[in-house]
Biopython code that builds the backbone (N, CA, C, O; Angstrom):
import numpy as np
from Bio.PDB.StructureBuilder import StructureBuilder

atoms = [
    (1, "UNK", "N", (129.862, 132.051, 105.089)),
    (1, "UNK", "CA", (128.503, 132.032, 105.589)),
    (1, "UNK", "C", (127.606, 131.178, 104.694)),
    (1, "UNK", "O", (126.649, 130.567, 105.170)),
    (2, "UNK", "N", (127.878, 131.143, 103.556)),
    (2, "UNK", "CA", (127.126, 130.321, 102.706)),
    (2, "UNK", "C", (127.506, 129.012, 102.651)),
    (2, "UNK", "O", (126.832, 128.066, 102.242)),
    (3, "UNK", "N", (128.797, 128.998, 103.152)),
    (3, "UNK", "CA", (129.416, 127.421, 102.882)),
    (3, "UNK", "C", (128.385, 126.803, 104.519)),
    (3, "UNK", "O", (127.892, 125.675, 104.477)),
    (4, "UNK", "N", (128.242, 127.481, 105.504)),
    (4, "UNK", "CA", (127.424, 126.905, 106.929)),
    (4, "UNK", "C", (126.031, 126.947, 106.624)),
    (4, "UNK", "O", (125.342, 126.153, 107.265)),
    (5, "UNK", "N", (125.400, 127.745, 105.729)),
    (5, "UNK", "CA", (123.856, 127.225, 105.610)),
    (5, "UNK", "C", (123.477, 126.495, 104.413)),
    (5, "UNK", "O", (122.304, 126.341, 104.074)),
    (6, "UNK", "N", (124.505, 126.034, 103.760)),
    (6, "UNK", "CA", (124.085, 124.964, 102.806)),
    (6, "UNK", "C", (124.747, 123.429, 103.268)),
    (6, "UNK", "O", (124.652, 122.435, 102.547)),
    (7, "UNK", "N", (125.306, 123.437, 104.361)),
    (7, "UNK", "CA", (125.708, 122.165, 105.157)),
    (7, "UNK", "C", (125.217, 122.461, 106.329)),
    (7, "UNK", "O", (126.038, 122.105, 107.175)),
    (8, "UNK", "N", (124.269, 122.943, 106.824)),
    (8, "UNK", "CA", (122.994, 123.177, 108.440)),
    (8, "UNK", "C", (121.717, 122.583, 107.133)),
    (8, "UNK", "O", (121.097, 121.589, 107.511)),
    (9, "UNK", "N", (121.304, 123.151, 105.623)),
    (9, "UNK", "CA", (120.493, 122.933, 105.315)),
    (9, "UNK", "C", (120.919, 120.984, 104.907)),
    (9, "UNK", "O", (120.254, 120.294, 105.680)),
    (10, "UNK", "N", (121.363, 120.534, 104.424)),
    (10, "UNK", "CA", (121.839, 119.119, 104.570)),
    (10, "UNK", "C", (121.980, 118.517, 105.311)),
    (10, "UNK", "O", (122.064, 117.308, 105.098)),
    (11, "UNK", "N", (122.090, 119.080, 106.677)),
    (11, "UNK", "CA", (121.812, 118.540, 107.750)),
    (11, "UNK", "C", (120.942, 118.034, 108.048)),
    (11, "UNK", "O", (120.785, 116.866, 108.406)),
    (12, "UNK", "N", (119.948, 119.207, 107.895)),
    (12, "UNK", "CA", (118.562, 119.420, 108.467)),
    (12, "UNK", "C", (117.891, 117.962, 107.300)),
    (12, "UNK", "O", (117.333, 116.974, 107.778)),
    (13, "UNK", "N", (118.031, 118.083, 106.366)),
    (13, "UNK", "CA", (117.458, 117.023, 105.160)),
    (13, "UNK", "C", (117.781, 115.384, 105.972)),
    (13, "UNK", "O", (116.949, 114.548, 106.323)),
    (14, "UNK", "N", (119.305, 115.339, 106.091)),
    (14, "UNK", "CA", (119.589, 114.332, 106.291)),
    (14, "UNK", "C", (118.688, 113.480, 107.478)),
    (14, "UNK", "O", (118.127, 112.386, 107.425)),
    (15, "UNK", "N", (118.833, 114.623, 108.709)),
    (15, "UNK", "CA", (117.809, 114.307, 109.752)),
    (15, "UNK", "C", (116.628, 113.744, 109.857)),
    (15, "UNK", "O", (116.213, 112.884, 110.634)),
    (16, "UNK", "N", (115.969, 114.497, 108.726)),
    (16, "UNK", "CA", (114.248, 114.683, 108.816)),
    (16, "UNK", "C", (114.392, 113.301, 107.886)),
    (16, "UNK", "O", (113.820, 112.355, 108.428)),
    (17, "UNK", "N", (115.242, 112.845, 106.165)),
    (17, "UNK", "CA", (114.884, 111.769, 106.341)),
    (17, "UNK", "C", (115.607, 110.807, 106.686)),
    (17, "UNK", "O", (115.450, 109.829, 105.955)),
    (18, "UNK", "N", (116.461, 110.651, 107.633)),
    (18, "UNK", "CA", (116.671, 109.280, 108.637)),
    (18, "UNK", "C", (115.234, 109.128, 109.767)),
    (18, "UNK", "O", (114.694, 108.075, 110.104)),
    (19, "UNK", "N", (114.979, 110.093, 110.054)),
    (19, "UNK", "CA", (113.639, 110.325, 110.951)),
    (19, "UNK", "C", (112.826, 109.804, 110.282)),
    (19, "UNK", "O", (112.611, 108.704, 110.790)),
    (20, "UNK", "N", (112.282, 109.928, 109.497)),
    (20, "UNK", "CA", (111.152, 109.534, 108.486)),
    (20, "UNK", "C", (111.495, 107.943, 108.301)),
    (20, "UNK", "O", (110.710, 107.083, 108.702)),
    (21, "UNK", "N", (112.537, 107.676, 107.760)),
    (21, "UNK", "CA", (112.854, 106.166, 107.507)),
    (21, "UNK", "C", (112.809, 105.138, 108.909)),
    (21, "UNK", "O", (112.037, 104.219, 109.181)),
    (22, "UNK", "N", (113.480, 105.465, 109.345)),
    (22, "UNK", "CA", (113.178, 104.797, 110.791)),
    (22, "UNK", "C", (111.562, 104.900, 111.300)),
    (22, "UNK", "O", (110.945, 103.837, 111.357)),
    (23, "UNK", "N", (111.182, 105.582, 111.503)),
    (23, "UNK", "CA", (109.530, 106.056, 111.624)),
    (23, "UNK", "C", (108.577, 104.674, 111.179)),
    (23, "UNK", "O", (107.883, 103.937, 111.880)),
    (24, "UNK", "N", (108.883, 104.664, 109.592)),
    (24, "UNK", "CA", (108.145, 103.737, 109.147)),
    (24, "UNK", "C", (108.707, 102.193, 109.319)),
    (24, "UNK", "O", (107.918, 101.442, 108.746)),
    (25, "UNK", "N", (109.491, 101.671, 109.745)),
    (25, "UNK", "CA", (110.662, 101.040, 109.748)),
    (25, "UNK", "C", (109.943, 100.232, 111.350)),
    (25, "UNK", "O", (109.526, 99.076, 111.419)),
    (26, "UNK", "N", (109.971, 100.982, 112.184)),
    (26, "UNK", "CA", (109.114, 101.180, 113.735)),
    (26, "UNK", "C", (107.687, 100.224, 113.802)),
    (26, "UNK", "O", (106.665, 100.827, 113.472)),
    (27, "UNK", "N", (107.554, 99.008, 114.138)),
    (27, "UNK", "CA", (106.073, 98.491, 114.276)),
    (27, "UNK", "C", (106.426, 97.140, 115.521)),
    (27, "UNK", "O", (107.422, 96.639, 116.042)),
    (28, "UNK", "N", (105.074, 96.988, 115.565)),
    (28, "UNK", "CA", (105.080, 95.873, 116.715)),
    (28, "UNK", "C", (105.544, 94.115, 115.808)),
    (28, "UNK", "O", (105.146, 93.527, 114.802)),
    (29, "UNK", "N", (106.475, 93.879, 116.789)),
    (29, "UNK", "CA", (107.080, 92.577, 116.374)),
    (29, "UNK", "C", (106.696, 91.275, 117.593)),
    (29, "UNK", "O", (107.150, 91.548, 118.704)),
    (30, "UNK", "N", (105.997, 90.044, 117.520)),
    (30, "UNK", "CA", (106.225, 89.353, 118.478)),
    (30, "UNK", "C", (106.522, 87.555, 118.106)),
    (30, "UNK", "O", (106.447, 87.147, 116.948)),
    (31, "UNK", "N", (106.725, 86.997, 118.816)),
    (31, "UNK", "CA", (107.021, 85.696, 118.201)),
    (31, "UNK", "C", (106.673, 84.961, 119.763)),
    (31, "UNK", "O", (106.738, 85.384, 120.917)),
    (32, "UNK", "N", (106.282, 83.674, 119.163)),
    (32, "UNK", "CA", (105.404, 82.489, 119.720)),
    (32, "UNK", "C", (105.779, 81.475, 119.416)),
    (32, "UNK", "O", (105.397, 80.959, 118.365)),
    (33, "UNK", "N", (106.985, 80.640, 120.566)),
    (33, "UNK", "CA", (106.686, 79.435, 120.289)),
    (33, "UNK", "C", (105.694, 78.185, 120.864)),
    (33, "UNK", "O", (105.821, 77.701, 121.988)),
    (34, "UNK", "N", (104.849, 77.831, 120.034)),
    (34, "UNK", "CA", (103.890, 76.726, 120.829)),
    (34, "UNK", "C", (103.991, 75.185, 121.540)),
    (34, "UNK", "O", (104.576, 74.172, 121.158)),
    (35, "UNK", "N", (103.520, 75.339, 122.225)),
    (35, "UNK", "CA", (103.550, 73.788, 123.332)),
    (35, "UNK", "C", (103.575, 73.111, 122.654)),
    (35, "UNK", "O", (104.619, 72.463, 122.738)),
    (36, "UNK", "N", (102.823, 72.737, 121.730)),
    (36, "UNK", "CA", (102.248, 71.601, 120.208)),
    (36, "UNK", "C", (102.074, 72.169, 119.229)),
    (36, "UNK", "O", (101.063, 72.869, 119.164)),
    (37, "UNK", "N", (102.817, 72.114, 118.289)),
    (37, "UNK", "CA", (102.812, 71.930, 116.800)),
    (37, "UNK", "C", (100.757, 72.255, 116.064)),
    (37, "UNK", "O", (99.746, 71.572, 116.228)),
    (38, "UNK", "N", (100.910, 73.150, 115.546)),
    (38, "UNK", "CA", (99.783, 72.986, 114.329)),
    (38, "UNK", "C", (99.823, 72.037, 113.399)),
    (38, "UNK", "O", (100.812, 71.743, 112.727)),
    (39, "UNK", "N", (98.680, 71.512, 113.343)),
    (39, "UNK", "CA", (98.752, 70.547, 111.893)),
    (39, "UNK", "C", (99.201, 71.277, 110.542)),
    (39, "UNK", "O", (99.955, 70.762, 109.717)),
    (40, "UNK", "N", (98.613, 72.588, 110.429)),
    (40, "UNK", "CA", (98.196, 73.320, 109.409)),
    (40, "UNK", "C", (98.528, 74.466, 109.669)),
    (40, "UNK", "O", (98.295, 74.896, 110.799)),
    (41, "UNK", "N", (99.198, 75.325, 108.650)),
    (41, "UNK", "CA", (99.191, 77.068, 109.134)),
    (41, "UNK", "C", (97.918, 77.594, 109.348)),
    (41, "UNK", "O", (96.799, 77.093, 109.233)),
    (42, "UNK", "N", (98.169, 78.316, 109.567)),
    (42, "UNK", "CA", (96.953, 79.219, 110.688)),
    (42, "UNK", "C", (96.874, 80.941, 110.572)),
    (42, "UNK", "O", (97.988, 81.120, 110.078)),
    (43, "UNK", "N", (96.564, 81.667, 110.642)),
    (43, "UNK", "CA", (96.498, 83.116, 110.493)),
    (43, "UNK", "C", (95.430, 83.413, 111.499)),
    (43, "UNK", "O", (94.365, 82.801, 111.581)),
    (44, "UNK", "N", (95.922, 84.699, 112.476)),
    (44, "UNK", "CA", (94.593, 85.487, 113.260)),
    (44, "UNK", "C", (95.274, 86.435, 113.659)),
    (44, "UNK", "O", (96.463, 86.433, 113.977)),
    (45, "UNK", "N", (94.240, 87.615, 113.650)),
    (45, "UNK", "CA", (94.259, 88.689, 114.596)),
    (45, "UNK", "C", (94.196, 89.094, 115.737)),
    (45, "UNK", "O", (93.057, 89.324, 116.142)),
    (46, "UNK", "N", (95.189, 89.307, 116.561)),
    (46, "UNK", "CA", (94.758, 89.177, 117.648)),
    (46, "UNK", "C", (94.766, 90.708, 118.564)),
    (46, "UNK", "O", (95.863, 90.954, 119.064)),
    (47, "UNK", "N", (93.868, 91.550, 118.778)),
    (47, "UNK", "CA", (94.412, 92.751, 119.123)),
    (47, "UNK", "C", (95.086, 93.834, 118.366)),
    (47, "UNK", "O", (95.828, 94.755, 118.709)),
    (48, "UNK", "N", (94.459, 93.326, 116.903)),
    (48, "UNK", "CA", (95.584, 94.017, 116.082)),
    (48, "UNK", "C", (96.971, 93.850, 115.312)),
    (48, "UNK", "O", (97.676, 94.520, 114.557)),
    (49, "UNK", "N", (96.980, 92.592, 115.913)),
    (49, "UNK", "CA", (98.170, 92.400, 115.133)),
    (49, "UNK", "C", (98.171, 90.690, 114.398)),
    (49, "UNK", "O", (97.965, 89.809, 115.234)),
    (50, "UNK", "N", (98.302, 90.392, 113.493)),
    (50, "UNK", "CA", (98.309, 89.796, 112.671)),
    (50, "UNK", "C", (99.676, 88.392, 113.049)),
    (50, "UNK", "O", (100.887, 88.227, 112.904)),
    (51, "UNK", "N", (98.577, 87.723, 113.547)),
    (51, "UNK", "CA", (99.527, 86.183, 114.294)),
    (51, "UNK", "C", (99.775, 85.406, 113.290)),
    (51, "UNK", "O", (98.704, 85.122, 112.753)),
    (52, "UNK", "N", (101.292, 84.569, 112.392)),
    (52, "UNK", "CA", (100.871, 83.370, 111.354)),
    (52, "UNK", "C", (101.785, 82.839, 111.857)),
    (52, "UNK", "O", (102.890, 83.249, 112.212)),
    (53, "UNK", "N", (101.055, 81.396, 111.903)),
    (53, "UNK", "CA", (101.248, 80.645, 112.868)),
    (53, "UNK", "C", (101.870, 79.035, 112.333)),
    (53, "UNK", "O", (100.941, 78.245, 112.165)),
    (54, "UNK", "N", (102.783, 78.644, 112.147)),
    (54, "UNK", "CA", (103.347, 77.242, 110.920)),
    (54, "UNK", "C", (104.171, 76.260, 111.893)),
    (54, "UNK", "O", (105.228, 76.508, 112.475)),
    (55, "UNK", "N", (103.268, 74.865, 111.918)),
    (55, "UNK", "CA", (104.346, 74.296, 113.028)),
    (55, "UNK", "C", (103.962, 74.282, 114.113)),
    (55, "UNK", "O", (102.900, 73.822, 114.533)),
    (56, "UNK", "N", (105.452, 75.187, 115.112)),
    (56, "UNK", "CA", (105.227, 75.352, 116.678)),
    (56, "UNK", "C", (105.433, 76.773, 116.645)),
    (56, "UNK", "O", (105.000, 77.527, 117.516)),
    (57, "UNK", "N", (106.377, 77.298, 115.211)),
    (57, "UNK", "CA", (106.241, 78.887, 115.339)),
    (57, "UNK", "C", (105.078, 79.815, 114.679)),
    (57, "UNK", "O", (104.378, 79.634, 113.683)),
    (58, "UNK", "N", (105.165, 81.214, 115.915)),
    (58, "UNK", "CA", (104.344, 81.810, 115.359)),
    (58, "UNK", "C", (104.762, 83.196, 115.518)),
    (58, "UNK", "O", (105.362, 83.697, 116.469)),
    (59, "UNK", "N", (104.292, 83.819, 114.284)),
    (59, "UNK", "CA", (105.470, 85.594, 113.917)),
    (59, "UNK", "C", (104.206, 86.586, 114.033)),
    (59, "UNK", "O", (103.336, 86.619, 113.162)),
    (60, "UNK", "N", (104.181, 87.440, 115.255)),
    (60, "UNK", "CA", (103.092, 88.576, 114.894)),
    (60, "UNK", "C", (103.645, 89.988, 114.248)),
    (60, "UNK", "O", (104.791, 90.402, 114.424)),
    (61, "UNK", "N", (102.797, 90.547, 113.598)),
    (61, "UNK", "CA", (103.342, 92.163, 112.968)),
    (61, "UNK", "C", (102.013, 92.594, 113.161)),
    (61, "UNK", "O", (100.999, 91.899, 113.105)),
    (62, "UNK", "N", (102.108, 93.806, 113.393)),
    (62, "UNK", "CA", (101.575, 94.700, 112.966)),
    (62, "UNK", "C", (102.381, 96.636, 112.971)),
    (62, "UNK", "O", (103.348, 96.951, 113.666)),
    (63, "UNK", "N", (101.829, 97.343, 112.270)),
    (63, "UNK", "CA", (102.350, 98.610, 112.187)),
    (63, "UNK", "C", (102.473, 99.407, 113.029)),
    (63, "UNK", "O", (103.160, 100.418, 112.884)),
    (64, "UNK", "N", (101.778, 99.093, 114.175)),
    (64, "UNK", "CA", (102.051, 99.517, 115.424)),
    (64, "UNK", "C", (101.339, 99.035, 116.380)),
    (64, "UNK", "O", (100.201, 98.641, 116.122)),
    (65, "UNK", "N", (101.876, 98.957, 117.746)),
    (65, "UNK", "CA", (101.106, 98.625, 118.599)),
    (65, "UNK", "C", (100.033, 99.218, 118.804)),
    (65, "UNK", "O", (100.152, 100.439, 118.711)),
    (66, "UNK", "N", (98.630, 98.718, 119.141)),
    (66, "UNK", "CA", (97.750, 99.419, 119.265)),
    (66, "UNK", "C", (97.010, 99.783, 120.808)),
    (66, "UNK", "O", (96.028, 100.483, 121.054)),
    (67, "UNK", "N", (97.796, 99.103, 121.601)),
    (67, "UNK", "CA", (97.302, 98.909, 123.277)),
    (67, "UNK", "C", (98.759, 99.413, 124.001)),
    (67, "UNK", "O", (99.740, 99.864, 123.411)),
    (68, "UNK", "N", (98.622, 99.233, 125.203)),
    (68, "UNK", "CA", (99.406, 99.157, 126.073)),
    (68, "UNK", "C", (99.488, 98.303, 127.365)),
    (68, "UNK", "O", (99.716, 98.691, 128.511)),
    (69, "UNK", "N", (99.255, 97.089, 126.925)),
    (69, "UNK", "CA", (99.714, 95.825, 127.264)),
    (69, "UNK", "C", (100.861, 95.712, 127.619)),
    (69, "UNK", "O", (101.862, 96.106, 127.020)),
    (70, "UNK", "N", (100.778, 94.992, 128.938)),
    (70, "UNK", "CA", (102.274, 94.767, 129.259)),
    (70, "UNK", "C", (102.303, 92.976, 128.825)),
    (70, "UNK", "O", (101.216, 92.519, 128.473)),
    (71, "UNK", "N", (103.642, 91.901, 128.855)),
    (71, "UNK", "CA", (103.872, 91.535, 127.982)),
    (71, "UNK", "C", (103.462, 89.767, 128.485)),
    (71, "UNK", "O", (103.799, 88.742, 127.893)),
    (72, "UNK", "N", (102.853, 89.860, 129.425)),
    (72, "UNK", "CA", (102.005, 88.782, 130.327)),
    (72, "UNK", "C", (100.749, 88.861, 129.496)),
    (72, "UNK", "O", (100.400, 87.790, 128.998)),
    (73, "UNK", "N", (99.824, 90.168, 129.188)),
    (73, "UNK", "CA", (98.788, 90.157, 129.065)),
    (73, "UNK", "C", (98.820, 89.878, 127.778)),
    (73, "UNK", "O", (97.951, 89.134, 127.324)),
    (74, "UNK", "N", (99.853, 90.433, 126.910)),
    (74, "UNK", "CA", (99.614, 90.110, 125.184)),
    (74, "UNK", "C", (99.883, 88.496, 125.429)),
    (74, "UNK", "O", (99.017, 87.782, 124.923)),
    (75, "UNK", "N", (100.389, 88.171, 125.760)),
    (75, "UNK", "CA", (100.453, 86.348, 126.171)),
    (75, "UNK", "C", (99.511, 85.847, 125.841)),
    (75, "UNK", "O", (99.310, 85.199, 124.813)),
    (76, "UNK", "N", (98.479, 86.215, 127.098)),
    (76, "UNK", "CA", (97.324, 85.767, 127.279)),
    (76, "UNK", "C", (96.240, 85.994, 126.231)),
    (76, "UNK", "O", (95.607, 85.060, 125.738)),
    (77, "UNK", "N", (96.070, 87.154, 125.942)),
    (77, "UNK", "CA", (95.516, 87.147, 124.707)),
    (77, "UNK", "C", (95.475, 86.164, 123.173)),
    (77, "UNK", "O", (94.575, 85.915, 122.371)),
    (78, "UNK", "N", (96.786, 85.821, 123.254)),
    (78, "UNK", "CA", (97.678, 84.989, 122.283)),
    (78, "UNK", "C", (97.181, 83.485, 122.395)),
    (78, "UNK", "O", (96.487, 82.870, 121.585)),
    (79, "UNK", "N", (97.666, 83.082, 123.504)),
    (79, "UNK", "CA", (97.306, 82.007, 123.881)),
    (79, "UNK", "C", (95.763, 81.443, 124.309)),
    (79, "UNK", "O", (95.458, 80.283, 124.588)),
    (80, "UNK", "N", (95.220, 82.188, 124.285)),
    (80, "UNK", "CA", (94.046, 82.170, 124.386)),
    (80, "UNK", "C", (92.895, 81.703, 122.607)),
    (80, "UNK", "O", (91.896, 81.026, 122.363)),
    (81, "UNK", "N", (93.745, 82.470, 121.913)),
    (81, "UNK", "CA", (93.934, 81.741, 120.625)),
    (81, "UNK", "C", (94.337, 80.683, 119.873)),
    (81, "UNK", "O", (93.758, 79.755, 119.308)),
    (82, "UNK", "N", (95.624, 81.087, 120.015)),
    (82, "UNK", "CA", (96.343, 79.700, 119.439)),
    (82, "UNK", "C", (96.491, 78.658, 120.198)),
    (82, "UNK", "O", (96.791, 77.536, 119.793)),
    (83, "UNK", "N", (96.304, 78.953, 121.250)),
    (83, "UNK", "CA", (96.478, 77.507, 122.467)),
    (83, "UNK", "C", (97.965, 77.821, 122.898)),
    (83, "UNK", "O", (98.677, 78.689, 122.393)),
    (84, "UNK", "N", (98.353, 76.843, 124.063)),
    (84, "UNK", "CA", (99.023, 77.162, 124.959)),
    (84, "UNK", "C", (101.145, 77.579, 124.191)),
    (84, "UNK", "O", (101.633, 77.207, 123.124)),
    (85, "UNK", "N", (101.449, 77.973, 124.718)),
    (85, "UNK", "CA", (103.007, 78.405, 124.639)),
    (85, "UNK", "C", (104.244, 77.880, 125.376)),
    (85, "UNK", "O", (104.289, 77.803, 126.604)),
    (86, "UNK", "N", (105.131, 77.562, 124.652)),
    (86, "UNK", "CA", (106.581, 77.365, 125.668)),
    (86, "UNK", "C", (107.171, 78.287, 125.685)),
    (86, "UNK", "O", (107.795, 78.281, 126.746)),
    (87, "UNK", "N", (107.454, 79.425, 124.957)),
    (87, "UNK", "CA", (108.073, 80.842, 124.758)),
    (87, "UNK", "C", (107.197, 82.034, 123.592)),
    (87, "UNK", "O", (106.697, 81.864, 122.480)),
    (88, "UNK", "N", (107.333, 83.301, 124.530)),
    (88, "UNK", "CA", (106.840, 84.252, 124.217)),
    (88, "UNK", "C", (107.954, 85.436, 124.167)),
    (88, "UNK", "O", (108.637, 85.752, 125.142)),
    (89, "UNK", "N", (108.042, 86.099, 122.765)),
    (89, "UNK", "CA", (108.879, 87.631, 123.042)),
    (89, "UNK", "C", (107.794, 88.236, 122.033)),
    (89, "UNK", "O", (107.044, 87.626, 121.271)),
    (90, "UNK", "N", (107.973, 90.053, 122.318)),
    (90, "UNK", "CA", (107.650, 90.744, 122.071)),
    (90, "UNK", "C", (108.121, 92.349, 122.497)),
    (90, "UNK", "O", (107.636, 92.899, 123.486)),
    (91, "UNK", "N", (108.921, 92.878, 121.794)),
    (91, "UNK", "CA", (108.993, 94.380, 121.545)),
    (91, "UNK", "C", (110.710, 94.154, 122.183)),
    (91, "UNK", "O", (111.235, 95.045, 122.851)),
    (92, "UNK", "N", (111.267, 93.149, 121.932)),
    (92, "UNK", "CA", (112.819, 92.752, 122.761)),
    (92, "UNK", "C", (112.634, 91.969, 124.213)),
    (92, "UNK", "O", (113.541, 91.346, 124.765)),
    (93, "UNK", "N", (111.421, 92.105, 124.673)),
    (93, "UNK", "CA", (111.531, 91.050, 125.667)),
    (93, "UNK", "C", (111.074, 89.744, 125.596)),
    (93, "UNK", "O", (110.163, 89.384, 124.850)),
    (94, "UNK", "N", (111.784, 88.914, 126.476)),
    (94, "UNK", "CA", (111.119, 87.216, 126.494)),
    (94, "UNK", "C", (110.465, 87.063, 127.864)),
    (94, "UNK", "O", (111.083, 87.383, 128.880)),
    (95, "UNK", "N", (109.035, 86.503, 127.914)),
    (95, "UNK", "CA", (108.540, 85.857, 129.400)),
    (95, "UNK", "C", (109.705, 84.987, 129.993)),
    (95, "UNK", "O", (110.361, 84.251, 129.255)),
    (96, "UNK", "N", (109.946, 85.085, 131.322)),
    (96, "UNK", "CA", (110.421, 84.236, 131.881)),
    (96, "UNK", "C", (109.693, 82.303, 131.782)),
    (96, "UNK", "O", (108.652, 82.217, 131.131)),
    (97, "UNK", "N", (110.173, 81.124, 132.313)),
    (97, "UNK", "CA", (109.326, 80.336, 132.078)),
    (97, "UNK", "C", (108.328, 80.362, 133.382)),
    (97, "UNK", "O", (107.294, 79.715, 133.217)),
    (98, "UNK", "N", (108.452, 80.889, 134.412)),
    (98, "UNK", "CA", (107.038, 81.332, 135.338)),
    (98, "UNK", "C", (106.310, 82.052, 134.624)),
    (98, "UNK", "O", (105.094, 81.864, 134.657)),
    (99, "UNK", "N", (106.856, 83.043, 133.809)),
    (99, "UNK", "CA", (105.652, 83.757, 133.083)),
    (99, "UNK", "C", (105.124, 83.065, 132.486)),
    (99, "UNK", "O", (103.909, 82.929, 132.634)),
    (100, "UNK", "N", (105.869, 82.311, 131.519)),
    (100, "UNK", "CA", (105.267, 81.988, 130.696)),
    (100, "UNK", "C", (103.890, 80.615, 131.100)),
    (100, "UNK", "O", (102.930, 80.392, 130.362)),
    (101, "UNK", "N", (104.166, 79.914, 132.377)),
    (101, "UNK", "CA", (103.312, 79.516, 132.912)),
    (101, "UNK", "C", (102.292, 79.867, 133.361)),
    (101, "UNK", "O", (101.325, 79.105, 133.373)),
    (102, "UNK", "N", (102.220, 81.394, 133.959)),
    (102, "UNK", "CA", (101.357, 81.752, 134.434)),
    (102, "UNK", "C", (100.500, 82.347, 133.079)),
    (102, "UNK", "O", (99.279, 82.195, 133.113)),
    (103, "UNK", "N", (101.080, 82.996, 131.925)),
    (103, "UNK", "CA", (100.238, 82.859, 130.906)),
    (103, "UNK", "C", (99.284, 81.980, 130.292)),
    (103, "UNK", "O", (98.282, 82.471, 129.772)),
    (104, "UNK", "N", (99.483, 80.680, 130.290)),
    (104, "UNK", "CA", (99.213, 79.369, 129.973)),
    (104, "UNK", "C", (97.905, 79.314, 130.635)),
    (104, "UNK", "O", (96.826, 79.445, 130.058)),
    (105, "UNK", "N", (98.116, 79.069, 132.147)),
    (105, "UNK", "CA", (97.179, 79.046, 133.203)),
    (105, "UNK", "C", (96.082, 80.210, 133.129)),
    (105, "UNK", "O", (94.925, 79.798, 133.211)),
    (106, "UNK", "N", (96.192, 81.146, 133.034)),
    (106, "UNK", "CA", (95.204, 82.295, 133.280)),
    (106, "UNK", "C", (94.638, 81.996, 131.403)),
    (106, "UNK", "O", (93.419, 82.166, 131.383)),
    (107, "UNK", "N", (94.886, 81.824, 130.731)),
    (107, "UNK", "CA", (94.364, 82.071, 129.507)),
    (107, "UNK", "C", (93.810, 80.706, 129.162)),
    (107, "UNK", "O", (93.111, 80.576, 128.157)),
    (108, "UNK", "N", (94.068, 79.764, 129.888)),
    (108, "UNK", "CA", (93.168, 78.291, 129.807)),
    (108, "UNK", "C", (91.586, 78.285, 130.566)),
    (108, "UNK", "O", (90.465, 77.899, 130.233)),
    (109, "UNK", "N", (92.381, 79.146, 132.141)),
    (109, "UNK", "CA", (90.887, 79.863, 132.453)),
    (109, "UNK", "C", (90.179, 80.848, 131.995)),
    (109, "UNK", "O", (88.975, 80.920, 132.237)),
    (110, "UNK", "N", (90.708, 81.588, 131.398)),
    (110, "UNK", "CA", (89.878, 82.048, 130.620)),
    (110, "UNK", "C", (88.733, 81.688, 129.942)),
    (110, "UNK", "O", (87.544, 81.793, 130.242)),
    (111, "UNK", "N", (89.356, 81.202, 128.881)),
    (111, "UNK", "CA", (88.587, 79.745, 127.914)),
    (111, "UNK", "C", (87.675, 78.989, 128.150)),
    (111, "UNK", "O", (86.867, 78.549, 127.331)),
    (112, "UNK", "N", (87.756, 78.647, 129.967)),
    (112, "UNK", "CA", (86.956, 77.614, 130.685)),
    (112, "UNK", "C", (85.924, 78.270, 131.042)),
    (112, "UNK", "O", (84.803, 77.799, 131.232)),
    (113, "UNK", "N", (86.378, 79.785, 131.186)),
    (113, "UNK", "CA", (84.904, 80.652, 132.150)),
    (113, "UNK", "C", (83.962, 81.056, 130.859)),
    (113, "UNK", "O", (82.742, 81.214, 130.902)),
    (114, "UNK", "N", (84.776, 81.182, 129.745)),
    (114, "UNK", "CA", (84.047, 81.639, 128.480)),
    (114, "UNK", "C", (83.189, 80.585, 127.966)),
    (114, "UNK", "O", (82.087, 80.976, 127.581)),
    (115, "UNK", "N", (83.463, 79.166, 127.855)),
    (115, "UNK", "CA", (82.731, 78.250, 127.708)),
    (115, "UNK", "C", (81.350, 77.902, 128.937)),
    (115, "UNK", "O", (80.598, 76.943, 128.766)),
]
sb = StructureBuilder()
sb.init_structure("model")
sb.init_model(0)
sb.init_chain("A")
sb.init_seg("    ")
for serial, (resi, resn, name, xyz) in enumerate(atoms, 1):
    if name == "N":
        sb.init_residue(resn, " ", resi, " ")
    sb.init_atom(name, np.array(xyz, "f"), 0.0, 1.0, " ", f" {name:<3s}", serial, name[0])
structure = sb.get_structure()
């Protein structure tokens, strides 16, 4: 009986910290590649998450997502910033290249109605 609650209590440890490690481990990941090249690196926030931008690539993090955006709209948001995109992933998915067109398009108008 003692040999089962001192290997249920190791259990229980092991659990809570693989749980814990993974936990923190867990944040929003996205990546951007751009139509045209930056002259210069670049850094912005966009929604929370922290875009740096070198080149044509660009790596977002943050600690967690903070919206619930589906993965057209974080696009747009994006691009609306950094300027336009040839490929977008985020959280394991990639825009298709219609998406990714139609991102382009809606976030250029954007820009145009904002001006």
């Amino acid at each position: 009986m003692q040999n089962f609650r001192c290997v249920s209590a190791m259990a229980a440890v092991a659990v809570f910290v693989s749980g814990t490690a993974f936990a923190q481990t867990a944040g929003y990941r996205g990546e951007a590649r751009l139509a045209s090249a930056n002259s210069a690196p670049r850094e912005e926030v966009i929604a929370g998450v922290t875009w740096r931008c070198e080149g044509d690539q660009c790596q977002g993090a943050a600690e967690r997502k903070a919206n619930l955006d589906g993965l057209v709209r974080e696009c747009k948001k994006v691009v609306a910033v950094v300027g336009p995109v040839a490929s977008y992933k985020s959280g394991g998915r990639e825009l298709s290249d219609g998406q990714v067109r139609a991102c382009n398009k809606a976030a250029i108008q954007l820009q145009a109605a904002r001006n």
